[in-house]
VMD Tcl script that builds the backbone (N, CA, C; Angstrom):
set m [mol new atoms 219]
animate dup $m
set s [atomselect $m all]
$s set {name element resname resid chain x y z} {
  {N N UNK 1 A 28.468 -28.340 9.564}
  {CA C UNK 1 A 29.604 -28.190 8.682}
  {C C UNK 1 A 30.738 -27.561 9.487}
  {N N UNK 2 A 32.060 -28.088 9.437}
  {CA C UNK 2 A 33.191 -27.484 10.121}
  {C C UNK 2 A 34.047 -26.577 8.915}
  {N N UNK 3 A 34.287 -25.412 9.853}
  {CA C UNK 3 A 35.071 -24.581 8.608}
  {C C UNK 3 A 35.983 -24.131 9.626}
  {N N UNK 4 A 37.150 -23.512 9.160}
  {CA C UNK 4 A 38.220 -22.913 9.813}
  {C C UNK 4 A 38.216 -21.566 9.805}
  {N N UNK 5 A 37.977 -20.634 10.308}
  {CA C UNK 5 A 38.472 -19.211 9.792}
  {C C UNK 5 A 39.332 -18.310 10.921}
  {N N UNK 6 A 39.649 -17.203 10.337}
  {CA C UNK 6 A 40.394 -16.153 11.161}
  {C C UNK 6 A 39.606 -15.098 11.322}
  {N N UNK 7 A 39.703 -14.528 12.715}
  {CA C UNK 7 A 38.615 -14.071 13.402}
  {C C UNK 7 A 39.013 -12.719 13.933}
  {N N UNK 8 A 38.385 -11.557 13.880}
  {CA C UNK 8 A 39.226 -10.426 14.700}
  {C C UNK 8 A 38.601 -10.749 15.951}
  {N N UNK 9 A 39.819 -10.654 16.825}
  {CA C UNK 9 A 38.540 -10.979 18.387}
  {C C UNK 9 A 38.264 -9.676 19.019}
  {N N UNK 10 A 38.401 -8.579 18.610}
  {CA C UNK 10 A 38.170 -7.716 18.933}
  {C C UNK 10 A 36.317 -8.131 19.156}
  {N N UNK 11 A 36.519 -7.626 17.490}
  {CA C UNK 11 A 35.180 -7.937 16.637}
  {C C UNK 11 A 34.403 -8.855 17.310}
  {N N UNK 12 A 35.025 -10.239 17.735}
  {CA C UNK 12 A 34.180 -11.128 18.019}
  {C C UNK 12 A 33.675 -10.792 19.829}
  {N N UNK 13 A 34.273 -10.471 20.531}
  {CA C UNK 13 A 33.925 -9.908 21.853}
  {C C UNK 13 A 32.574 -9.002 21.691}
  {N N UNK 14 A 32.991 -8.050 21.071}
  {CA C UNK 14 A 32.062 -7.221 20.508}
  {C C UNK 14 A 30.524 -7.598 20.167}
  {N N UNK 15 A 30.420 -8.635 19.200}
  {CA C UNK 15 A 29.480 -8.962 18.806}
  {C C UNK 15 A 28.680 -10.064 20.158}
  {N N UNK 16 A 29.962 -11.198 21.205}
  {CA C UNK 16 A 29.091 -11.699 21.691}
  {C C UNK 16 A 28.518 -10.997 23.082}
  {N N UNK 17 A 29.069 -9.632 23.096}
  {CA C UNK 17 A 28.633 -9.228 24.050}
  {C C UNK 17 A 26.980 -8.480 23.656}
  {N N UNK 18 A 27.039 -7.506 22.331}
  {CA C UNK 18 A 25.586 -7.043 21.626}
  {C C UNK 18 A 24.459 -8.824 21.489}
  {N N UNK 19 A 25.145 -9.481 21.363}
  {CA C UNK 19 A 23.833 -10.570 20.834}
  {C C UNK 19 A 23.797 -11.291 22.435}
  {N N UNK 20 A 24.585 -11.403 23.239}
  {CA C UNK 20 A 24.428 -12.100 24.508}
  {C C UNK 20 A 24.789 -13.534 24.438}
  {N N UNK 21 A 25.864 -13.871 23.463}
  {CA C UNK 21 A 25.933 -15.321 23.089}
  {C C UNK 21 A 27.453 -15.806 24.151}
  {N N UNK 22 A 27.817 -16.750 23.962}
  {CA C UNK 22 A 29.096 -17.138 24.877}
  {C C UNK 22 A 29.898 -17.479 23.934}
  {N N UNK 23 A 29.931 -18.694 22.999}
  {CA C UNK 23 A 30.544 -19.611 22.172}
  {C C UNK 23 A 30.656 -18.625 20.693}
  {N N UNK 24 A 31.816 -19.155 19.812}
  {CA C UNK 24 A 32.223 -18.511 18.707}
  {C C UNK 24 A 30.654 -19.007 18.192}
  {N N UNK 25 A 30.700 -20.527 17.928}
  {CA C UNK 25 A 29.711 -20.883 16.821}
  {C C UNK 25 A 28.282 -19.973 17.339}
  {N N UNK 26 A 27.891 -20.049 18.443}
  {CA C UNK 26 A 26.690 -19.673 18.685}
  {C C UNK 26 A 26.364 -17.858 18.283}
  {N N UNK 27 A 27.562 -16.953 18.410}
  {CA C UNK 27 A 27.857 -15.640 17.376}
  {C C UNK 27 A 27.852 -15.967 16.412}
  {N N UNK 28 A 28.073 -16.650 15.698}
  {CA C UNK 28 A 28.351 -17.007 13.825}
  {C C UNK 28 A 26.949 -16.641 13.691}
  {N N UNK 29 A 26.255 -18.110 14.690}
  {CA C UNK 29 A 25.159 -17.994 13.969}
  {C C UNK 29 A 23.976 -16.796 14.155}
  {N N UNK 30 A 24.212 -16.890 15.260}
  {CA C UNK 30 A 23.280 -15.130 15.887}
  {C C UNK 30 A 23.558 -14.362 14.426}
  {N N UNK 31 A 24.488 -14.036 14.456}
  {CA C UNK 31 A 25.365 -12.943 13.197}
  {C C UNK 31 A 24.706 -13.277 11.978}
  {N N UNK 32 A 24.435 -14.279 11.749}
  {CA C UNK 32 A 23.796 -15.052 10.393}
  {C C UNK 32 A 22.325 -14.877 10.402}
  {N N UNK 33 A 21.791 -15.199 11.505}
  {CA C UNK 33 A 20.518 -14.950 11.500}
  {C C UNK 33 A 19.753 -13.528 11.759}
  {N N UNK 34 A 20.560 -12.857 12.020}
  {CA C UNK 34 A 20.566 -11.403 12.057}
  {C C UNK 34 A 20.565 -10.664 10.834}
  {N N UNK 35 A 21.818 -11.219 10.176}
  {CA C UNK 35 A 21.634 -10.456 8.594}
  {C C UNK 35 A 20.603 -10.943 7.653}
  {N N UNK 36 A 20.382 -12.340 8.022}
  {CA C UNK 36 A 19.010 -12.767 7.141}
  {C C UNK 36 A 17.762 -12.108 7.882}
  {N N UNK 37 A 17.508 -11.741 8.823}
  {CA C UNK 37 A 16.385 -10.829 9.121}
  {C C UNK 37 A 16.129 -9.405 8.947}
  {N N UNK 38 A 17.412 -9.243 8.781}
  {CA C UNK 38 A 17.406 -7.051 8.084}
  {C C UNK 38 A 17.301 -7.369 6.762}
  {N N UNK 39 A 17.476 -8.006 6.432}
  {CA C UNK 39 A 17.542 -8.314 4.842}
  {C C UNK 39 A 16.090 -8.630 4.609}
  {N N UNK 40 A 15.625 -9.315 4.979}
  {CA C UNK 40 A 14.202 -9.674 5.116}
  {C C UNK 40 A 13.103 -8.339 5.462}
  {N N UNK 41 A 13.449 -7.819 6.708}
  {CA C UNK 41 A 12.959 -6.618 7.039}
  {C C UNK 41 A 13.174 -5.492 5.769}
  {N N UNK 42 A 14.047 -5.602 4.871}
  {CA C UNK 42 A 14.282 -4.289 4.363}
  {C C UNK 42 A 14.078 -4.385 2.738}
  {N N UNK 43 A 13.445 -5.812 2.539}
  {CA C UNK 43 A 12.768 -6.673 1.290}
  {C C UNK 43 A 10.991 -6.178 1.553}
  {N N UNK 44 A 10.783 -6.290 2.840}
  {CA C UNK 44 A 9.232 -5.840 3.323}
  {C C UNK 44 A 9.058 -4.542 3.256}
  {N N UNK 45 A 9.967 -3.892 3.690}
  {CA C UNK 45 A 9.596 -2.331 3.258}
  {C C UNK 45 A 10.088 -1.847 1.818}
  {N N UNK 46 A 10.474 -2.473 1.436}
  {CA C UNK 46 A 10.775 -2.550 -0.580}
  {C C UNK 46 A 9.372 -2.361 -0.736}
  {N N UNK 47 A 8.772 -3.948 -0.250}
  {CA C UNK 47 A 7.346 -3.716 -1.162}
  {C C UNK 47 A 6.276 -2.884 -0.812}
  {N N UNK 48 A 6.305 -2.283 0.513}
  {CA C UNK 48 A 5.171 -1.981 1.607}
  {C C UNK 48 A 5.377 -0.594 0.620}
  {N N UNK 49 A 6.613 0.249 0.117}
  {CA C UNK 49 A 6.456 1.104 -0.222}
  {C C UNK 49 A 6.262 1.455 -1.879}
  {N N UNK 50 A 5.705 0.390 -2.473}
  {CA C UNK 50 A 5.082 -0.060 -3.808}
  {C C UNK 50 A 4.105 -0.221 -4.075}
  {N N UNK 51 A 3.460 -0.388 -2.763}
  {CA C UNK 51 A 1.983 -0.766 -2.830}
  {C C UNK 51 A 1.259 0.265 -2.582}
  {N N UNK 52 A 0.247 0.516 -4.178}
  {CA C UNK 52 A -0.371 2.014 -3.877}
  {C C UNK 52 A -1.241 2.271 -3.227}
  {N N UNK 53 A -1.183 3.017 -2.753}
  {CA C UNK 53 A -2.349 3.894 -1.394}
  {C C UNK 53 A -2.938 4.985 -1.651}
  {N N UNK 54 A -4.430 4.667 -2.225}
  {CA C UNK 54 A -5.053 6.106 -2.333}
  {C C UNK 54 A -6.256 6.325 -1.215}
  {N N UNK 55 A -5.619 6.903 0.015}
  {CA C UNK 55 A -6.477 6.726 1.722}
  {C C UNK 55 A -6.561 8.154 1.813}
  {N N UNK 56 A -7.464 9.109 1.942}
  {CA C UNK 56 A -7.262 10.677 2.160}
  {C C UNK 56 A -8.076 9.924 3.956}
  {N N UNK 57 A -7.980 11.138 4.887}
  {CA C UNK 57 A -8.810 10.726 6.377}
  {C C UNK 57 A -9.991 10.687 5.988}
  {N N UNK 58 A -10.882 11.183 5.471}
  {CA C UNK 58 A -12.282 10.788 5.270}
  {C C UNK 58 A -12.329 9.123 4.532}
  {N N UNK 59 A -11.574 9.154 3.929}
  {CA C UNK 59 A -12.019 7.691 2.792}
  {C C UNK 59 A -11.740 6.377 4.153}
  {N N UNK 60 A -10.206 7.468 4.746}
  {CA C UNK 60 A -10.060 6.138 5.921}
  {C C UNK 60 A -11.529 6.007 7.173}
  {N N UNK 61 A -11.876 6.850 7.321}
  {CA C UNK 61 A -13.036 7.237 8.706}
  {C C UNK 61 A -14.065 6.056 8.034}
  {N N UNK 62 A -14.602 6.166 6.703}
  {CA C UNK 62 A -15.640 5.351 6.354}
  {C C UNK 62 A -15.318 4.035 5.872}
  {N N UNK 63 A -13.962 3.582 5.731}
  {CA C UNK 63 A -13.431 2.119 6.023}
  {C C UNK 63 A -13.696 1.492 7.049}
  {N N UNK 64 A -13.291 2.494 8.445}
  {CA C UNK 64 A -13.815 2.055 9.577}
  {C C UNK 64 A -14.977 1.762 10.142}
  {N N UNK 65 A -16.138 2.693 9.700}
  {CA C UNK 65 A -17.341 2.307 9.390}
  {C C UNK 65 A -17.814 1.315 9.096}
  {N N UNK 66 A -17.640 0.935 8.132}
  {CA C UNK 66 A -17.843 -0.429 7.380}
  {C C UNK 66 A -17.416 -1.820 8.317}
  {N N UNK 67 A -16.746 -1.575 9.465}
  {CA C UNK 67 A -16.182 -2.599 9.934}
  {C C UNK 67 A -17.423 -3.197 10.674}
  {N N UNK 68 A -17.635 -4.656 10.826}
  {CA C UNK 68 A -18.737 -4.778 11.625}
  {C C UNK 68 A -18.032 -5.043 13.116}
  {N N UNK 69 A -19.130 -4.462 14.123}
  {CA C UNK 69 A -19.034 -4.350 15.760}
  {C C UNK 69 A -18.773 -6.048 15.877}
  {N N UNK 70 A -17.924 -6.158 16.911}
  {CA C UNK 70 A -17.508 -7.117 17.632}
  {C C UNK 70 A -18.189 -7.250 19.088}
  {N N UNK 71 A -18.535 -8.409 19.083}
  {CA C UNK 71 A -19.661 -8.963 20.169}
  {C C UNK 71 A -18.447 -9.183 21.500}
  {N N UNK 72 A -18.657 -8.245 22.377}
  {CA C UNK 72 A -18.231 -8.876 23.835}
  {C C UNK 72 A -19.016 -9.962 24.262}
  {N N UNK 73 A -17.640 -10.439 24.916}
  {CA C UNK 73 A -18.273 -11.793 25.473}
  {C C UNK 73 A -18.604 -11.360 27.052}
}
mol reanalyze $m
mol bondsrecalc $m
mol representation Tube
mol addrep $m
């Protein structure tokens, strides 16, 4: 898709120097795919910190227990 916009080039120097990109489009998209991954990242720790945890160190020690031994090869 072609779009037109106005650009601070400050801003844009800036950014292709942090992402390592050369070309405007190739910052757009770095920039784009960047905010869809903190966004993503910060949707995962939404839930990670919802999900209840009742682990005292003993309850965890005998989880580990339970694990069965892994056969070297």
């Amino acid at each position: 898709m072609k779009t037109t916009i106005e650009l601070d080039q400050n801003l844009l120097r800036q950014a292709q120097k942090t992402l390592g990109t050369d070309t405007i489009k190739g910052t757009v998209e770095a920039s784009l795919r960047t905010v869809i991954q903190r966004g993503q990242l910060q949707q995962l720790a939404d839930a990670l910190g919802t999900i209840p945890l009742d682990l005292t160190p003993d309850r965890l020690r005998r989880q580990r227990h339970k694990r069965t031994p892994r056969v070297s090869r």
